[in-house]
C-alpha positions in Angstrom: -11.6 -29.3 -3.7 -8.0 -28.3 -5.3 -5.5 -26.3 -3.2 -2.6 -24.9 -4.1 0.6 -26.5 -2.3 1.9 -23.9 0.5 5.3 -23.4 -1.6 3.6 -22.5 -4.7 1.5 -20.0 -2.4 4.8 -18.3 -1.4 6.2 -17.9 -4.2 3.3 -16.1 -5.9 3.0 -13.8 -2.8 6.1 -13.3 -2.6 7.0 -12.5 -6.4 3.6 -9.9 -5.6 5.8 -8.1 -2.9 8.7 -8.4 -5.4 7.7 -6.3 -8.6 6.6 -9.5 -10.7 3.3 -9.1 -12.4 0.4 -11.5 -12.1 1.0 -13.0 -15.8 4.7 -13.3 -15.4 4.0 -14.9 -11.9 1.7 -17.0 -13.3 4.0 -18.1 -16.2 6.9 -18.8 -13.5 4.7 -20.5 -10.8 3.0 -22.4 -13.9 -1.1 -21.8 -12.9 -3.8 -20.0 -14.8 -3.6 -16.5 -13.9 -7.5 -16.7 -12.1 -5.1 -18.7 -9.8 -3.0 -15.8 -9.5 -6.3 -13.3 -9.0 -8.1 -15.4 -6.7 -5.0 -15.9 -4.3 -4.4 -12.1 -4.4 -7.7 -11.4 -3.6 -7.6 -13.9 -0.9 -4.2 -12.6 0.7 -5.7 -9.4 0.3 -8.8 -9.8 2.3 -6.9 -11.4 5.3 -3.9 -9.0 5.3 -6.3 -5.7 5.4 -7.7 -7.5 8.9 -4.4 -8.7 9.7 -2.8 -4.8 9.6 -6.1 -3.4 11.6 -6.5 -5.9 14.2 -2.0 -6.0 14.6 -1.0 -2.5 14.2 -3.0 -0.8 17.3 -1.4 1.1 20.5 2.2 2.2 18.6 4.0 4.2 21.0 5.9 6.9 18.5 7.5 9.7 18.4 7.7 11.0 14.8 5.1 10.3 11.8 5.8 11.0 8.3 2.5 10.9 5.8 2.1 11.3 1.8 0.4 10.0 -0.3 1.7 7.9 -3.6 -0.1 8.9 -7.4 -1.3 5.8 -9.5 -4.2 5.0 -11.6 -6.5 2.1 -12.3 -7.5 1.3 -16.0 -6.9 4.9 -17.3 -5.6 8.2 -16.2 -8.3 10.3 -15.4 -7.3 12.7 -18.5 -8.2 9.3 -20.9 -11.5 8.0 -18.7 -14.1 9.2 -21.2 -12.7 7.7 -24.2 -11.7 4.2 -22.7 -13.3 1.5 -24.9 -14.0 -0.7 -21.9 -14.9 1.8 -19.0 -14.2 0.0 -15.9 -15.4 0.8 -12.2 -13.1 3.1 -10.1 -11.0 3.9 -13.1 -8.6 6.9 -13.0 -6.4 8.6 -10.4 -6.0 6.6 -7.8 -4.2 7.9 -4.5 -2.2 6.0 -1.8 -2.2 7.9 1.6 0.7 5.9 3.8 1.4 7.2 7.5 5.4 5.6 8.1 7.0 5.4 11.9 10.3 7.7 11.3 12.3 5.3 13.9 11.2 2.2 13.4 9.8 2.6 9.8 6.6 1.3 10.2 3.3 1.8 8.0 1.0 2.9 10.7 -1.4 3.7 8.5 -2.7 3.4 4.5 -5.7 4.5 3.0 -6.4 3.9 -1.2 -8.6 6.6 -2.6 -9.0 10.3 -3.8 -6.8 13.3 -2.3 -9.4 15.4 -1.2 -10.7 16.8 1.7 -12.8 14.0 2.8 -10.0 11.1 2.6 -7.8 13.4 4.2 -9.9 13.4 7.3 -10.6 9.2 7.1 -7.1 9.0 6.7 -5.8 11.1 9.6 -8.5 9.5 11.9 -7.2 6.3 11.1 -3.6 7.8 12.1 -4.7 9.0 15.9 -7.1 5.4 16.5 -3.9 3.6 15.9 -0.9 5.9 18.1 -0.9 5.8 21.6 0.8 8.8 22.5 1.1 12.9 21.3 3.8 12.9 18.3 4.9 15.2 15.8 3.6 14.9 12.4 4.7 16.2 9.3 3.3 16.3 6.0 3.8 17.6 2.5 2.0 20.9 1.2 -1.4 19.4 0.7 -4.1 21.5 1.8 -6.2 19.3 2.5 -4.0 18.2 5.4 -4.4 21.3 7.3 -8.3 20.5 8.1 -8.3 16.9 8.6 -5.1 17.3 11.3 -7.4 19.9 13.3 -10.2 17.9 13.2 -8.8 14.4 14.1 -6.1 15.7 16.6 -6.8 19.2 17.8 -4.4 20.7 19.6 -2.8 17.0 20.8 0.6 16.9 18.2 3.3 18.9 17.3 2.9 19.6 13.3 4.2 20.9 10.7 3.9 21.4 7.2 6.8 21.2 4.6 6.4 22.8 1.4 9.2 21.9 -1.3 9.6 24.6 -4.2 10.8 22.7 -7.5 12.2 24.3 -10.6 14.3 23.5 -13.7 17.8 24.8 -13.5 19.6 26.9 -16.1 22.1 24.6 -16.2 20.6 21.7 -17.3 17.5 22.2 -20.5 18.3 18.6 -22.4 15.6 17.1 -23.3 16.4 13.9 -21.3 15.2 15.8 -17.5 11.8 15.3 -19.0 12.4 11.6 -17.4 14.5 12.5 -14.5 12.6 14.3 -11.1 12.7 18.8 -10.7 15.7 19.8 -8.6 14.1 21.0 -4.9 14.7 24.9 -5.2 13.9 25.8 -1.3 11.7 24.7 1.1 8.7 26.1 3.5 7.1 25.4 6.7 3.8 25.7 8.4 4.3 24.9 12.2 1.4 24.3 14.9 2.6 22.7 18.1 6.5 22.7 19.1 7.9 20.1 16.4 11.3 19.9 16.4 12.1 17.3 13.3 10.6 18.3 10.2 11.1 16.3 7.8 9.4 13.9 5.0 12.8 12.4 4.0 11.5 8.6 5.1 8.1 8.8 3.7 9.1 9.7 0.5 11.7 6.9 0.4 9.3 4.5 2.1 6.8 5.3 -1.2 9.7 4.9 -3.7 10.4 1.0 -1.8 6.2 0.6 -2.8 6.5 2.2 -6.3 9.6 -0.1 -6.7 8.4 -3.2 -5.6 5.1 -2.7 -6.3 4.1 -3.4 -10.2 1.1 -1.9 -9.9 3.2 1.4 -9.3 5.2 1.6 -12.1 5.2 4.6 -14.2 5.5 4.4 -18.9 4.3 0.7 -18.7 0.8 -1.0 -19.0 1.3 -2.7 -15.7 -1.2 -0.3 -14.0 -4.1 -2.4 -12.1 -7.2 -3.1 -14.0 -9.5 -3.2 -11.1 -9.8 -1.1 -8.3 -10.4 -3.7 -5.7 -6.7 -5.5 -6.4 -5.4 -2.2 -6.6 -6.5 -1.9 -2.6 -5.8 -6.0 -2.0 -2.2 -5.5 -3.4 -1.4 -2.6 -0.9 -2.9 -4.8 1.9 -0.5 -7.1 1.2 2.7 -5.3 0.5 2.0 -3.6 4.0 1.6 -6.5 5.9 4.8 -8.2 3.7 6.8 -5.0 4.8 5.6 -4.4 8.5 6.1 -7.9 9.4 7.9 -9.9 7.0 10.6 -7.9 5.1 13.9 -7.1 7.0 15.3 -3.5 7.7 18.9 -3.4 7.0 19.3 -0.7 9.4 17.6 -1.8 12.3 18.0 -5.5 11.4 14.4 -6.5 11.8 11.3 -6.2 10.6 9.6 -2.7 11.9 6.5 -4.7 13.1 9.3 -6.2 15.4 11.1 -2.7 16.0 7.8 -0.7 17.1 7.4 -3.9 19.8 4.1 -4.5 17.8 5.4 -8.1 17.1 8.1 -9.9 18.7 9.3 -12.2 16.1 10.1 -12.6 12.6 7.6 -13.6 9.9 8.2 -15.5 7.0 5.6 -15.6 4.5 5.0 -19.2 5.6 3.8 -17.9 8.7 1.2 -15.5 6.6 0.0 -18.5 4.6 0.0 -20.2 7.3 -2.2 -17.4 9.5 -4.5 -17.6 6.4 -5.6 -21.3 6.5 -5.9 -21.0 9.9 -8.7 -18.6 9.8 -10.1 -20.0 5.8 -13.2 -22.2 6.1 -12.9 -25.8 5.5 -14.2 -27.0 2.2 -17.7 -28.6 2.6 -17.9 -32.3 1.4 -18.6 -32.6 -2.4 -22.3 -33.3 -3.4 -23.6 -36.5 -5.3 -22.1 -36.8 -8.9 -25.4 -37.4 -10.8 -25.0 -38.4 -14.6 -26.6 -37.0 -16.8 -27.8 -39.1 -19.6 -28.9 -37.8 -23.0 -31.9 -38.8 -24.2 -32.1 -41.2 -26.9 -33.8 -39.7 -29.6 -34.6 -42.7 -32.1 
């Protein structure tokens, strides 16, 4: 049974975390792009147990949530008339709960944004914190249900609501690719919160959307199935709870939130991985097979 060697390993996981796409990756590390998919789905697999098993009892203070807009094979607007309908295609939505202090992903959930994922989501959020916090999220209704539900009265939260508009100053046609200007803000408050904010989130989803290809907006670098869609967050979370430094902090959150004590490199992870992967069976017989002679 072939293996990959453990360098070539790192550098595809590692150009995964960095933006590269898998047939650029597979150009540069120089194996058949199935390589590519099989690893990711592989890395994937271990680093969704990794991140539910790991990231369990964090003591915080303040979470930040929102969730991250992408889309698998089509935009939902273009799903009827794709010429290869694929499973799971169209809008696809990143929830992503982030540690304000010690910028850690608590939390991540890839699906809709309705009322039901909401509520998986923010149960998800309370299994994994082990104390009251405050919360704050964006203006998505469907928030204000699935905090009730999963915390009741237990947290401090608050709703921020940013108004955007076009200013007067400012109609070229180039803003059309540049963000709205925040015009004013609202809150909703339950609890006593005293930080409201979803400052760190949002920059916490750019970092994903940056180094991330699957994120990238006016290219054909969307995903093309929607279970690596799910394997590639799986991965980036683990590669930036555990693996990728804070230049603030100077660690790793995993290592700031106490939920690991040292510094991973994505050695370690690949590493972790043959640890737990089942060792390759003897190979069978080789029978020959003979072709009849037909005279």
């Amino acid at each position: 049974m072939n293996k990959l060697p453990l360098q070539t390993r790192v550098q595809i996981l590692s150009m995964l975390c960095e933006g590269s796409s898998m047939r650029s990756i597979s150009r540069v590390a120089d194996v058949s792009i199935n390589t590519v998919s099989k690893l990711l789905v592989d890395a994937g697999k271990f680093c969704a147990d990794l991140h539910d098993r790991e990231v369990r009892n964090v003591t915080s203070k303040r979470i930040q949530c929102d969730e991250i807009w992408s889309f698998v094979g089509a935009k939902a607007k273009n799903v009827s008339t794709m010429k290869q309908p694929v499973e799971g295609a169209g809008d696809v939505w990143t929830w992503t709960a982030l540690d304000s202090d010690t910028k850690l992903i608590v939390s991540w959930l890839v699906g809709g944004r309705d009322g039901e994922y909401a509520l998986a989501f923010m149960d998800d959020v309370k299994d994994r914190i082990a104390n009251r916090v405050q919360l704050t999220t964006d203006g998505h209704r469907a928030y204000l249900n699935a905090v009730e539900e999963a915390f009741g009265a237990d947290i401090d939260y608050a709703m921020l609501v940013k108004q955007y508009g076009e200013p007067e100053s400012n109609k070229s046609p180039e803003r059309r690719y540049s963000p709205a200007v925040c015009t004013g803000v609202k809150t909703r408050v339950e609890g006593n919160p005293e930080h409201v904010s979803t400052s760190h989130i949002e920059r916490a989803n750019l970092t994903m959307r940056m180094a991330n290809r699957r994120f990238t907006r006016l290219t054909n670098a969307f995903s093309k199935k929607f279970d690596n869609h799910v394997h590639m967050v799986a991965i980036y979370t683990v590669w930036y709870n555990f693996i990728k430094m804070n230049k603030t902090s100077k660690m790793t959150p995993a290592m700031a939130a106490g939920v690991s004590q040292t510094l991973w490199s994505m050695e370690d992870l690949c590493e972790k991985m043959d640890a737990v992967a089942p060792k390759p069976g003897k190979r069978g017989l080789y029978k020959k097979h003979v072709a009849e002679n037909s005279n």
